[in-house]
C-alpha positions as CSV (number, residue, x, y, z in Angstrom):
1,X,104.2,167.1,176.2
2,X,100.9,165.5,177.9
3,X,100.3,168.9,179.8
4,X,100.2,170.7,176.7
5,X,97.4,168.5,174.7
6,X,94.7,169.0,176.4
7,X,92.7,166.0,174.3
8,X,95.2,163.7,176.2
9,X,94.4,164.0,179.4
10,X,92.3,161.2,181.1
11,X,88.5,162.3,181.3
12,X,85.7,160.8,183.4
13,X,82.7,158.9,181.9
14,X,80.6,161.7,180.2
15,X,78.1,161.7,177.4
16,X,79.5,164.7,175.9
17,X,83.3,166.0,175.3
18,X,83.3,169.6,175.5
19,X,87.0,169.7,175.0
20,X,86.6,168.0,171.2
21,X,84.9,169.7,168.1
22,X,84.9,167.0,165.2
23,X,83.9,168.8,161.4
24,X,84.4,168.4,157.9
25,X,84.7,171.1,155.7
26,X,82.7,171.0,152.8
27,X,82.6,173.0,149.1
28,X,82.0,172.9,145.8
29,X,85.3,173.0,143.8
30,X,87.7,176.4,144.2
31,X,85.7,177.9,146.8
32,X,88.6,178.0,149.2
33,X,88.2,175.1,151.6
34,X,92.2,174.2,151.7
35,X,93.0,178.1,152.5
36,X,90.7,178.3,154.8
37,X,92.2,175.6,156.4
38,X,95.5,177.3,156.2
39,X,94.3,180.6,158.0
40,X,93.0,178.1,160.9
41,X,96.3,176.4,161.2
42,X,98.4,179.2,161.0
43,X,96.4,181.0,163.1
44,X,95.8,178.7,165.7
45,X,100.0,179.2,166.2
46,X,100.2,175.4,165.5
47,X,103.1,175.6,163.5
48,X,106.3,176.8,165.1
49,X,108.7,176.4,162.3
50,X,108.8,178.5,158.8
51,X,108.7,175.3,156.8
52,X,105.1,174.8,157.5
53,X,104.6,178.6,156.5
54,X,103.4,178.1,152.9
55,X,99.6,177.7,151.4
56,X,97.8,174.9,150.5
57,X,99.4,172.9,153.0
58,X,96.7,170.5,153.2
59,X,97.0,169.7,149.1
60,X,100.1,167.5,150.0
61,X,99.6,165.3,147.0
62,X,101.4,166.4,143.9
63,X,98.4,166.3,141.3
64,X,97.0,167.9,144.2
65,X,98.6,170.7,144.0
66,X,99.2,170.8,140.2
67,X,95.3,170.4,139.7
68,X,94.7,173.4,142.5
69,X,91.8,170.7,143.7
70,X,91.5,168.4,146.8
71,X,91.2,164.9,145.4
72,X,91.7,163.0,149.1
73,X,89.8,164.0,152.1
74,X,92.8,164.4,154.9
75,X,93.0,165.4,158.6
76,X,94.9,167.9,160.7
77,X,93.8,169.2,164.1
78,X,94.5,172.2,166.1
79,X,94.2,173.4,169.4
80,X,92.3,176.7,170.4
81,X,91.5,177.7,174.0
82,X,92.0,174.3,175.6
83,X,89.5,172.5,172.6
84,X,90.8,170.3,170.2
85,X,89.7,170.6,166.7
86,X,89.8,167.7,164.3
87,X,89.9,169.1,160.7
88,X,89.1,167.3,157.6
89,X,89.3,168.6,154.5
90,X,86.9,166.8,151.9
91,X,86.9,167.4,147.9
92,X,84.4,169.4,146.3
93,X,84.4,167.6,142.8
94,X,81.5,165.1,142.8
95,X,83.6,162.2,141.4
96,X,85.6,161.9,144.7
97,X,82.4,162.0,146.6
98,X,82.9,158.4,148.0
99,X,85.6,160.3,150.0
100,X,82.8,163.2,151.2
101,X,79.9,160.1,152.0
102,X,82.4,158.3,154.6
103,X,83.7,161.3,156.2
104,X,80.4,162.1,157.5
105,X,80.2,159.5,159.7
106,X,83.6,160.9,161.5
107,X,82.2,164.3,162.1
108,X,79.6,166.0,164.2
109,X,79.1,169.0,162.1
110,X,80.6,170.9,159.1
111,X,81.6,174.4,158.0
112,X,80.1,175.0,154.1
113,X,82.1,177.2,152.4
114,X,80.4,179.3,149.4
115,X,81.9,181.6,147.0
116,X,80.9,185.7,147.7
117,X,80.3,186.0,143.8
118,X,79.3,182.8,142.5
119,X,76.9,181.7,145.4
120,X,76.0,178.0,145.6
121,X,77.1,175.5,142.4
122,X,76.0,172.3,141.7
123,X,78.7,170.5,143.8
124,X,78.0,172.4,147.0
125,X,74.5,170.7,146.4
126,X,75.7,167.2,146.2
127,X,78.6,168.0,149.6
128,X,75.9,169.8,151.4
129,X,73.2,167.1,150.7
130,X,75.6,164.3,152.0
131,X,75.4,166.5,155.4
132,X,72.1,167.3,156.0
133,X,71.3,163.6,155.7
134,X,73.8,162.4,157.7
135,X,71.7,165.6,160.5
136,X,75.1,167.7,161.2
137,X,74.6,170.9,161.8
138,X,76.0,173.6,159.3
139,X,78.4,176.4,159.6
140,X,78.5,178.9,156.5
141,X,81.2,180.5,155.9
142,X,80.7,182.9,152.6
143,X,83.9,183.0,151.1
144,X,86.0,185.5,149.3
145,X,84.2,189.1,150.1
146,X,87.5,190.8,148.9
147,X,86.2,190.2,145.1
148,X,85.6,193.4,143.7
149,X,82.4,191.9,142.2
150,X,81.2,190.1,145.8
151,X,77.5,189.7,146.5
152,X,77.6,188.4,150.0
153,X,73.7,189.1,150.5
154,X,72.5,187.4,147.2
155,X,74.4,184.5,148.5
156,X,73.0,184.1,151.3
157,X,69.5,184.0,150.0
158,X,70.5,181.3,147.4
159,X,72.5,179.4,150.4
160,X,69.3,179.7,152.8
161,X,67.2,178.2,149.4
162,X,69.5,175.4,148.6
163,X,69.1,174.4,152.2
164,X,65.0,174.3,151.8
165,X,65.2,172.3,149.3
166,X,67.5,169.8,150.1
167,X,65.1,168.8,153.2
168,X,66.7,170.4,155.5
169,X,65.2,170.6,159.1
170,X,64.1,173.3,160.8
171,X,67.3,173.6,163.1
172,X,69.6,173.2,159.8
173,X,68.1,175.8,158.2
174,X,68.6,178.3,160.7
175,X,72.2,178.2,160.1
176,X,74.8,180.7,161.6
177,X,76.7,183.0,159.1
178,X,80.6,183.8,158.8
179,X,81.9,186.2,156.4
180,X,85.8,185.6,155.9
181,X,88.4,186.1,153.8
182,X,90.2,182.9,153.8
183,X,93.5,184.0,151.4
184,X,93.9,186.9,153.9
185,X,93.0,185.3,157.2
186,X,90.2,187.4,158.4
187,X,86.3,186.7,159.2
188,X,83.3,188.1,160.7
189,X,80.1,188.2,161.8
190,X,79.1,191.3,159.0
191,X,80.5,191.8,155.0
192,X,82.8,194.2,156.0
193,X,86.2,193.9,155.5
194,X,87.6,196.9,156.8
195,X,86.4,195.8,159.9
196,X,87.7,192.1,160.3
197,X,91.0,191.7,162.0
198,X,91.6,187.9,161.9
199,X,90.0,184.5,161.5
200,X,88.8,184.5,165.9
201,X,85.4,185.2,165.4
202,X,85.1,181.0,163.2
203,X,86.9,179.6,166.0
204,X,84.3,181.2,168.2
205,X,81.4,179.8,166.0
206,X,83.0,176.4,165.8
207,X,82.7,175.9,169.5
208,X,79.7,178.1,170.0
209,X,77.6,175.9,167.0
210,X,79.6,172.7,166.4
211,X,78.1,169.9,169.1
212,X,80.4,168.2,171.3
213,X,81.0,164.4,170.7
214,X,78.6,162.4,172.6
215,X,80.4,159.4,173.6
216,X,80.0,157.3,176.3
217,X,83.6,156.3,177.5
218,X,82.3,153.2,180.1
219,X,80.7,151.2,176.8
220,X,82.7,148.3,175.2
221,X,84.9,149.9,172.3
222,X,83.1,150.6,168.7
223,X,85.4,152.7,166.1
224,X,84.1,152.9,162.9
225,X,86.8,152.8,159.9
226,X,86.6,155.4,157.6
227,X,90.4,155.3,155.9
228,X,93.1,152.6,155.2
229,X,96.7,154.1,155.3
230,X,100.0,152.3,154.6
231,X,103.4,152.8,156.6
232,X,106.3,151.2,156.2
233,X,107.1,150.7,159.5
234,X,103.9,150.2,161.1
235,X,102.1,148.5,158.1
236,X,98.2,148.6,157.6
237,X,96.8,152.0,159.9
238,X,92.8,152.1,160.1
239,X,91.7,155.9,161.1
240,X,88.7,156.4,162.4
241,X,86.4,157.5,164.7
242,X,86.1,156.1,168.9
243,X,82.2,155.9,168.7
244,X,82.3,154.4,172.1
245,X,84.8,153.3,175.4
246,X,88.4,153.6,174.9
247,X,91.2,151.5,172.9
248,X,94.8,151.1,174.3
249,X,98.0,150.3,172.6
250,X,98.7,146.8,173.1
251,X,94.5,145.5,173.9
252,X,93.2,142.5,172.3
253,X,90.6,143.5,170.4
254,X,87.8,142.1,167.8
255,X,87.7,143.2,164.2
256,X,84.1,142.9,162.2
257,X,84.5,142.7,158.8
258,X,81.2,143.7,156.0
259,X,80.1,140.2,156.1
260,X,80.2,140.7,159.7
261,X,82.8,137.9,160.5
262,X,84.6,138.7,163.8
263,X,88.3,138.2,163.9
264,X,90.8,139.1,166.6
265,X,92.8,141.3,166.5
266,X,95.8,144.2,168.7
267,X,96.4,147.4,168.7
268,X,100.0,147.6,168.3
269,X,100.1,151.8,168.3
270,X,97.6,154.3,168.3
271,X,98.0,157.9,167.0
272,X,96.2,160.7,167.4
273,X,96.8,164.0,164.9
274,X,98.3,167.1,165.8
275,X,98.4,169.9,163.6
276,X,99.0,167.6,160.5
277,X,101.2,164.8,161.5
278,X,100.1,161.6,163.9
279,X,101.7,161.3,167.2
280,X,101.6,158.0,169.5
281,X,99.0,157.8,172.9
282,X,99.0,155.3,174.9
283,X,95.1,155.2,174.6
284,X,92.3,157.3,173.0
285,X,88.6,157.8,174.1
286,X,85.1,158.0,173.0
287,X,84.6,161.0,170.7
288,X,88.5,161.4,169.4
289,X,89.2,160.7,165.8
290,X,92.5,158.3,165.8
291,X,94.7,155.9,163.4
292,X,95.5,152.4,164.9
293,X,98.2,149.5,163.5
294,X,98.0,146.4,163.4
295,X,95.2,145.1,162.3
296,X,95.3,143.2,159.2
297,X,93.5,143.1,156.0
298,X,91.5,146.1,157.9
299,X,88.9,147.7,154.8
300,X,87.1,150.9,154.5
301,X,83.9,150.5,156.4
302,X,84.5,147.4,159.0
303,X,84.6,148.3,162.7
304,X,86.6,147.7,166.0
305,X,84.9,146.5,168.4
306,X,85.8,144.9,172.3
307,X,87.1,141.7,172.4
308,X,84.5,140.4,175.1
309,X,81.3,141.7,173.7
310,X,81.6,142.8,170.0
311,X,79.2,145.0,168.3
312,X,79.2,146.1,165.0
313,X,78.9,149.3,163.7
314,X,76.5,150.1,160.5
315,X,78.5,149.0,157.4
316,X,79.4,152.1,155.0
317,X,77.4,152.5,151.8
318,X,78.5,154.8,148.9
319,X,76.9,155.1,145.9
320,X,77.5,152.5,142.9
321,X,79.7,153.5,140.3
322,X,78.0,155.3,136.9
323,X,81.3,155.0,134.5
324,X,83.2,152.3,133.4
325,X,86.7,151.8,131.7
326,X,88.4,148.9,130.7
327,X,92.2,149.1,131.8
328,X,94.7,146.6,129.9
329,X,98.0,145.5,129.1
330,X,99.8,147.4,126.8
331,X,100.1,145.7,123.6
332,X,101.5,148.3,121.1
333,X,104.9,148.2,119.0
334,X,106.4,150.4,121.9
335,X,105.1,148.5,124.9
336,X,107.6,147.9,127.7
337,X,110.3,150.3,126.9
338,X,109.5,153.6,128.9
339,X,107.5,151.7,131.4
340,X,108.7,150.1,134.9
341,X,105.4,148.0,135.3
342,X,104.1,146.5,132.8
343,X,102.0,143.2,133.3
344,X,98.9,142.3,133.4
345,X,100.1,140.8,137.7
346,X,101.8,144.2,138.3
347,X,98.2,145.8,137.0
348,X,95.9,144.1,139.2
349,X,98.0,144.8,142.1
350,X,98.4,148.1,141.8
351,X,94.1,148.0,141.1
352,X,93.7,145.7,144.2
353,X,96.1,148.6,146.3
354,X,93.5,151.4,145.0
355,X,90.7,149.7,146.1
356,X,91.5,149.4,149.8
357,X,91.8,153.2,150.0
358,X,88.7,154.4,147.6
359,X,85.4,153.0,148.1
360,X,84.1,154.0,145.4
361,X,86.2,152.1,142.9
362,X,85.2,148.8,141.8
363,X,87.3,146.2,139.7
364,X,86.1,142.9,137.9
365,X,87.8,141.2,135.4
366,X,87.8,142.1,131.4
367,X,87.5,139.9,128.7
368,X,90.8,138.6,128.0
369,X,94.2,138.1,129.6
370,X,95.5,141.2,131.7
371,X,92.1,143.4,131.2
372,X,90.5,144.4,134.0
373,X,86.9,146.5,134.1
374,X,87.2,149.5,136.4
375,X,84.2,151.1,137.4
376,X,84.4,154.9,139.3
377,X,81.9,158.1,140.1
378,X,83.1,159.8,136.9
379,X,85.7,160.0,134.0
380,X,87.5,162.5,136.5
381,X,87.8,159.6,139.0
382,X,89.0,157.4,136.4
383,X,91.2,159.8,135.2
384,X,93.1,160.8,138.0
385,X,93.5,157.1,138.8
386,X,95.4,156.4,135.7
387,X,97.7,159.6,136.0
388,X,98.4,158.3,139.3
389,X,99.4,155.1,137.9
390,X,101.7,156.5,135.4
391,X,103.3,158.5,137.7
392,X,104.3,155.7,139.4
393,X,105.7,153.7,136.4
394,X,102.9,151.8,135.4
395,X,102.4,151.0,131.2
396,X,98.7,150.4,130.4
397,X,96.2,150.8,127.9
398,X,92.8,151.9,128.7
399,X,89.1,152.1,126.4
400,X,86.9,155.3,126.0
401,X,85.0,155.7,129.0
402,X,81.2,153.9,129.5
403,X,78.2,154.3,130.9
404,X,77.2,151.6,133.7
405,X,73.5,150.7,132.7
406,X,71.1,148.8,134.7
407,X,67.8,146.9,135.0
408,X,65.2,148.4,137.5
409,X,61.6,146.7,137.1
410,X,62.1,145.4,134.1
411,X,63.2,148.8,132.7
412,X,67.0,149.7,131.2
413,X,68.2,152.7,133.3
414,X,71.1,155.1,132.9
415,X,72.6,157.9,134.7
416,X,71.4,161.4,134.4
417,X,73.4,164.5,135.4
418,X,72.4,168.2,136.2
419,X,74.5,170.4,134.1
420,X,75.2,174.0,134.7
421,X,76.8,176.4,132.2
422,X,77.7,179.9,132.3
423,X,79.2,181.6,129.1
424,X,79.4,184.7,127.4
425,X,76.3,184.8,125.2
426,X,77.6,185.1,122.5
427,X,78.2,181.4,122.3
428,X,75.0,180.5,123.9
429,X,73.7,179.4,120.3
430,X,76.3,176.7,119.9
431,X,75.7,175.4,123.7
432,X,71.9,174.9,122.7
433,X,72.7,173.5,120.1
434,X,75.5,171.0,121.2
435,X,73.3,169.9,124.2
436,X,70.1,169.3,121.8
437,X,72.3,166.5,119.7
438,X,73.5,164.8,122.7
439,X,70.0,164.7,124.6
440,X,70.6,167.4,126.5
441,X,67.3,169.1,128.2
442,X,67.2,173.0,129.0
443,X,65.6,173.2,132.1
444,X,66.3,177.0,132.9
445,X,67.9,179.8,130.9
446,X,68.9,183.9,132.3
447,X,71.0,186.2,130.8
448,X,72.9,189.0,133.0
449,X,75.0,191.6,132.0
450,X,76.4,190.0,128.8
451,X,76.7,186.7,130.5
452,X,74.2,183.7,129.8
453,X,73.4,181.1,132.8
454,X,72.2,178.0,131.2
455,X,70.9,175.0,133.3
456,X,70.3,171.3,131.4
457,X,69.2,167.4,132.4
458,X,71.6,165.5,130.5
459,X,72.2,161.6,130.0
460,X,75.8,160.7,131.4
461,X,76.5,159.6,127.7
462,X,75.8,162.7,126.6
463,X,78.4,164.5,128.9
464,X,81.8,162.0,128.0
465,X,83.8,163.5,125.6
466,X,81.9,166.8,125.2
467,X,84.5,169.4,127.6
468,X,86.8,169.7,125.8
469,X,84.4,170.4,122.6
470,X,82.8,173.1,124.9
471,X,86.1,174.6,126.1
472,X,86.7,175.1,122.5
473,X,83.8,176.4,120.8
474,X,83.4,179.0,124.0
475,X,87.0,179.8,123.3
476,X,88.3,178.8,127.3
477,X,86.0,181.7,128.5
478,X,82.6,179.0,129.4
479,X,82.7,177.2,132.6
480,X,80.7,174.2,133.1
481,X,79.4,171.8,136.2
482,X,77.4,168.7,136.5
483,X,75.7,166.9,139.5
484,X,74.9,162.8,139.4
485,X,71.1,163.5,139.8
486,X,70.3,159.4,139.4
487,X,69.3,156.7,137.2
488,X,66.3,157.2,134.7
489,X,65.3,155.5,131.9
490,X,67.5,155.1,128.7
491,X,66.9,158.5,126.8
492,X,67.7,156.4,123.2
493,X,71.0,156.7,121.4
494,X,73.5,159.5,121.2
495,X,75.7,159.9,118.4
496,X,77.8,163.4,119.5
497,X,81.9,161.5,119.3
498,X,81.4,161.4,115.8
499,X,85.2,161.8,114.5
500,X,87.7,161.1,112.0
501,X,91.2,160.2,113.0
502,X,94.6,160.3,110.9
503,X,96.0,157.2,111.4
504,X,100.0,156.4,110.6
505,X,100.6,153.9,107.9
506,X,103.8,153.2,108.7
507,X,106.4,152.9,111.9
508,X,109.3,155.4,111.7
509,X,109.5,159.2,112.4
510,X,107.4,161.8,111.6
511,X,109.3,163.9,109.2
512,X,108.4,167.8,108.4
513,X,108.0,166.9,104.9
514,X,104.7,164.8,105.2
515,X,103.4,167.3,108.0
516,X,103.4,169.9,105.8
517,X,100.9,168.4,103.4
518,X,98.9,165.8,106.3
519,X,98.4,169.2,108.1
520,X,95.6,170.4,105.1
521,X,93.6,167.2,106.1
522,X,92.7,168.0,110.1
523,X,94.7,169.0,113.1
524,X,97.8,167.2,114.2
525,X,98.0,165.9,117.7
526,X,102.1,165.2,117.2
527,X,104.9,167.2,116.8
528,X,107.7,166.5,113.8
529,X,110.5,164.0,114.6
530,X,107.9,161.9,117.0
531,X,108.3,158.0,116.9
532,X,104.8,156.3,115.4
533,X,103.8,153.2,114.8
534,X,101.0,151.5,112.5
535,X,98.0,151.9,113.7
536,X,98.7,155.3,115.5
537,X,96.4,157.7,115.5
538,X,98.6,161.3,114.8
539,X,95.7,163.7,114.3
540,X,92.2,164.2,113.8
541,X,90.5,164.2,110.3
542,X,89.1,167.4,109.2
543,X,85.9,165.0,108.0
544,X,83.7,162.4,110.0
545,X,85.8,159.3,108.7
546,X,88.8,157.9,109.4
547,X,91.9,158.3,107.0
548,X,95.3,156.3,106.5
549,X,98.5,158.4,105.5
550,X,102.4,158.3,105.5
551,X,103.5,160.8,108.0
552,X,107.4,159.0,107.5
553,X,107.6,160.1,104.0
554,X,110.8,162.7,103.0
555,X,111.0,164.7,100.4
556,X,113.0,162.8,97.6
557,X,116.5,164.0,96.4
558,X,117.5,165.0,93.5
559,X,120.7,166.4,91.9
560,X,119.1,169.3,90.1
561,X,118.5,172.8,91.7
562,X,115.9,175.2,90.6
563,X,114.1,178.5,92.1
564,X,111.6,176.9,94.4
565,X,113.1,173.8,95.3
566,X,112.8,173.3,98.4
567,X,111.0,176.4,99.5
568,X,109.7,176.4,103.2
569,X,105.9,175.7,104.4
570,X,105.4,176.7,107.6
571,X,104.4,173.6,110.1
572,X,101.3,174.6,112.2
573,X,102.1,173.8,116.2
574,X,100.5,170.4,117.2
575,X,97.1,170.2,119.3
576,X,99.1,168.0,121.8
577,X,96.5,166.1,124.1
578,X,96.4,165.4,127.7
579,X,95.7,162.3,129.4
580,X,91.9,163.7,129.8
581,X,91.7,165.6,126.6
582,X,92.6,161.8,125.0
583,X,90.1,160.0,127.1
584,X,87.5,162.1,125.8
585,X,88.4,161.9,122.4
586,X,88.8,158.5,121.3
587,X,85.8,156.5,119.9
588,X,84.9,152.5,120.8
589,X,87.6,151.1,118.4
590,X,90.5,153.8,119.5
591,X,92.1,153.3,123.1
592,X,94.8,155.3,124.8
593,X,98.8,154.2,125.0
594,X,99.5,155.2,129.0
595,X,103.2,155.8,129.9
596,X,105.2,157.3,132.2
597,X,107.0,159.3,129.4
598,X,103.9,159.2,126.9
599,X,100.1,160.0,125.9
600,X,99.4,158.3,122.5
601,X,96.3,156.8,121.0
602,X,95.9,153.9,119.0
603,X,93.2,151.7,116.9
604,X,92.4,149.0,119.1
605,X,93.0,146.5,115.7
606,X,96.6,148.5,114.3
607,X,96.3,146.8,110.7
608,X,94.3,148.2,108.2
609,X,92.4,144.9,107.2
610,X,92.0,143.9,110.7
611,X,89.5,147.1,111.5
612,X,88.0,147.1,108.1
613,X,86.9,143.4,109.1
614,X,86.1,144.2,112.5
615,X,83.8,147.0,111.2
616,X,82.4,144.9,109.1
617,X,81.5,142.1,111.7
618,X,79.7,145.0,113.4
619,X,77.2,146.4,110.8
């Protein structure tokens, strides 16, 4: 087993590791980074059994793989000519970028990934950013040549651009170039196709371009931890990279914590990866990327250092959180029947669990028993948090996303974001025009061949609740990105959630009769035969103002018959909302209902009197 891992073997004190190639693989969102990673492991004959066979095998978590989009940055590692390669695959959506920041510090270089038609997007700026400022060099790898509408050299140009204008340095800049095709396997040094045969030719530019580790294995031990896993058996696991010596299963060593108190501390096991599982060593040296257990209350961040002289490693720093939430107890007529966990303790500790694993989450408490304010990197973040929750059996409420302002020089500041749109031009009118009333600033418009490219500076305000609006007035054929360009100052108020909302009267079940006349006053958002509540909010007003109606009421018998009694109406399908498409919806007094079996949204007063006085206490 030894003889066969060649990262195993014992190896003299060197500065450098030539056998160990450490990367990341960075791209803005559907580029290809996961299939990429499939060609190399599949390629690299690391699998041997046909389970393994199948795509996207790095998108291991279930909304993973329902959302098509990395949401965890994950290793694997493969074996190619006697060098080991340590993979990790990083998200490409900016709101998970607390996951790209830390990775950085594990990796010597990185493979950028860009799409052969759509070139560079606003979140290869913000992944590739995070590595020329942390100095790796840069593979690119332009993606996706078999498109029928590929433009591998315009690319390139805007690739070798981005780069200038991100700072890069002189050596960055002069980048080498891989053409693949990642869903078939192949890549190359040219844009032809026809004349690639498999994915050899990025090996060869990993270990031709990708620095060795320098490491110096005689040092005391420094490992720098960049993830928190939990196993049953072994309990707390810190991965992370050996900056310097070595670390064996069962040495005493110190643990430095952020506030840089030392604590001792064993490594029970240590694992290294292969292919995509872990598998025990008896020790690991400078320059390999490893998971050790036993050390407790280990975060994201701290480092392991020798027992006899401990040094401690820079401390991570991701950027603050821009959007804030308030998640709460669920207080509605239905609350504790579909879910398992349902308090306000069963909350927090599911909150306190999250926040070992993403550093980018923050949690402080809310006003009020069992609300808690959590702050993330985007309503994305947020999102995904809570459908994670729910998944799990968890019943909450949570408010309409917020904005996390802040002082700077005596100055109120709030978060700006670069937003790029491309649509058919058609509806370019109604994009101006949407972005005008929510503060939005054009910065740069093109049209090409029917299609209009559309770039704007927008406050963060601006942005929630407005995709699903622009889905829907570009009828699903617009696609929009935004990049966190920083905090300016407060561009003034922004009224563009302006709604009304049908709200249920009464508790009971929606019955066809009432639909067929509430459906005249807006869109329903709830099917007929639907349990409500009062206080529920079943639709969305067709004006700006909120209305209160009896969607319980049936048609009244009566022992007479005549022509049109009882002729049928036919009952428009409901606009039924998903968790996001509800988040982005409600207004300040609305919040959403979160179960496992459910989606509903609520007034955050139910009775009638109670909002009117609320309101009133407002004005």
């Amino acid at each position: 087993m030894v003889d066969s891992l060649p990262f195993l073997r014992y190896h003299p004190p060197i500065m450098t590791r030539p056998d160990l190639r450490n990367f990341a693989i960075i791209a803005h969102v559907d580029h290809g980074k996961t299939t990429l990673v499939d060609a190399l492991l599949k390629q690299s004959n690391t699998f041997r059994n046909a389970d393994a066979m199948g795509t996207t095998i790095m998108d291991s978590n279930e909304l993973e793989r329902e959302r098509g989009i990395t949401i965890l940055a994950k290793n694997a590692s493969i074996v190619w000519k006697d060098v080991k390669f340590n993979i990790v695959d990083t998200p490409g959506h900016a709101d998970f970028g607390g996951e790209v920041e830390r990775i950085m510090s594990m990796v010597d270089g990185c493979l950028l990934l860009v799409d052969a038609k759509e070139g560079p997007m606003p979140q290869t700026k913000f992944v590739l950013k995070q590595a020329i400022k942390a100095g790796h060099k840069v593979i690119v790898v332009i993606n996706k040549i078999d498109k029928k509408d590929a433009r591998p050299e315009w690319v390139l140009n805007h690739t070798f651009d981005l780069f200038v204008d991100l700072g890069a340095s002189e050596e960055q800049a002069d980048f080498p170039v891989i053409y693949a095709s990642a869903v078939n396997g192949k890549a190359g040094l040219t844009s032809d196709l026809a004349a690639m045969t498999d994915i050899t030719p990025l090996f060869q530019a990993i270990v031709d371009h990708i620095p060795a580790p320098q490491a110096d294995v005689e040092k005391p031990l420094q490992m720098s931890v960049v993830n928190v896993m939990y196993d049953n058996y072994k309990g707390r696991i810190a991965v992370g990279r050996v900056v310097n010596g070595r670390i064996k299963v069962g040495q005493q060593i110190a643990h430095i914590d952020r506030d840089g108190k030392v604590k001792p501390a064993k490594a029970v096991a240590i694992q290294a990866f292969q292919a995509l599982n872990r598998i025990d060593v008896p020790e690991a040296s400078a320059g390999e990327i490893v998971a050790v257990a036993g050390i407790e209350d280990v975060q994201i961040g701290e480092t392991l250092a020798d027992a006899a002289a401990p040094v401690a490693l820079p401390v991570l720093n991701v950027e603050a959180p821009t959007v804030k939430m308030t998640f709460g107890v669920n207080t509605s007529p239905f609350a504790g029947q579909e879910g398992e966990f349902t308090t306000s303790r069963n909350i927090k500790e599911r909150l306190d669990r999250e926040l070992q694993n993403d550093v980018a989450l923050r949690v402080a408490p809310g006003e009020g028993d069992g609300a808690f304010i959590v702050s993330g990197r985007g309503e994305l973040h947020l999102a995904i948090l809570i459908e994670k929750m729910r998944r799990e059996g968890y019943e909450l409420q949570v408010s309409r996303p917020q904005v996390i302002f802040r002082e700077e020089n005596g100055v109120k500041t709030e978060p700006f974001e670069a937003v790029s749109i491309e649509v058919p031009e058609t509806f370019n009118g109604i994009v101006i025009e949407k972005m005008g009333k929510r503060r939005g600033d054009m910065k740069d418009m093109k049209v090409e061949n029917g299609t209009a490219f559309m770039e704007f500076e927008i406050p963060t305000r601006g942005l929630i609740g407005y995709r699903n609006e622009f889905m829907t007035d570009t009828k699903g054929q617009g696609i929009i990105n935004t990049l966190l360009l920083g905090y300016r100052p407060l561009a003034g108020d922004v009224n563009a959630n302006d709604h009304g909302s049908i709200i249920s009267m009464e508790q009971g079940t929606v019955m066809g009769y009432a639909v067929t006349n509430l459906q005249e006053r807006g869109v329903m958002f709830i099917p007929v035969g639907t349990e409500v509540y009062i206080g529920m909010v079943i639709g969305q007003h067709s004006r700006a103002e909120d209305i209160d109606v009896n969607p319980c009421k049936e048609k009244k018998l009566s022992n007479m018959r005549s022509k049109g009694d009882g002729a049928s109406v036919a009952i428009e399908p409901p606009r039924v909302l998903t968790l996001e498409q509800s988040l982005e919806y409600i207004g300040d007094d609305e919040l959403v209902e979160v179960t496992p079996k459910s989606i509903r949204i609520r007034k955050t007063f139910l009775d009638y009197n109670a909002r009117k006085r609320a309101e009133a206490a407002r004005v």
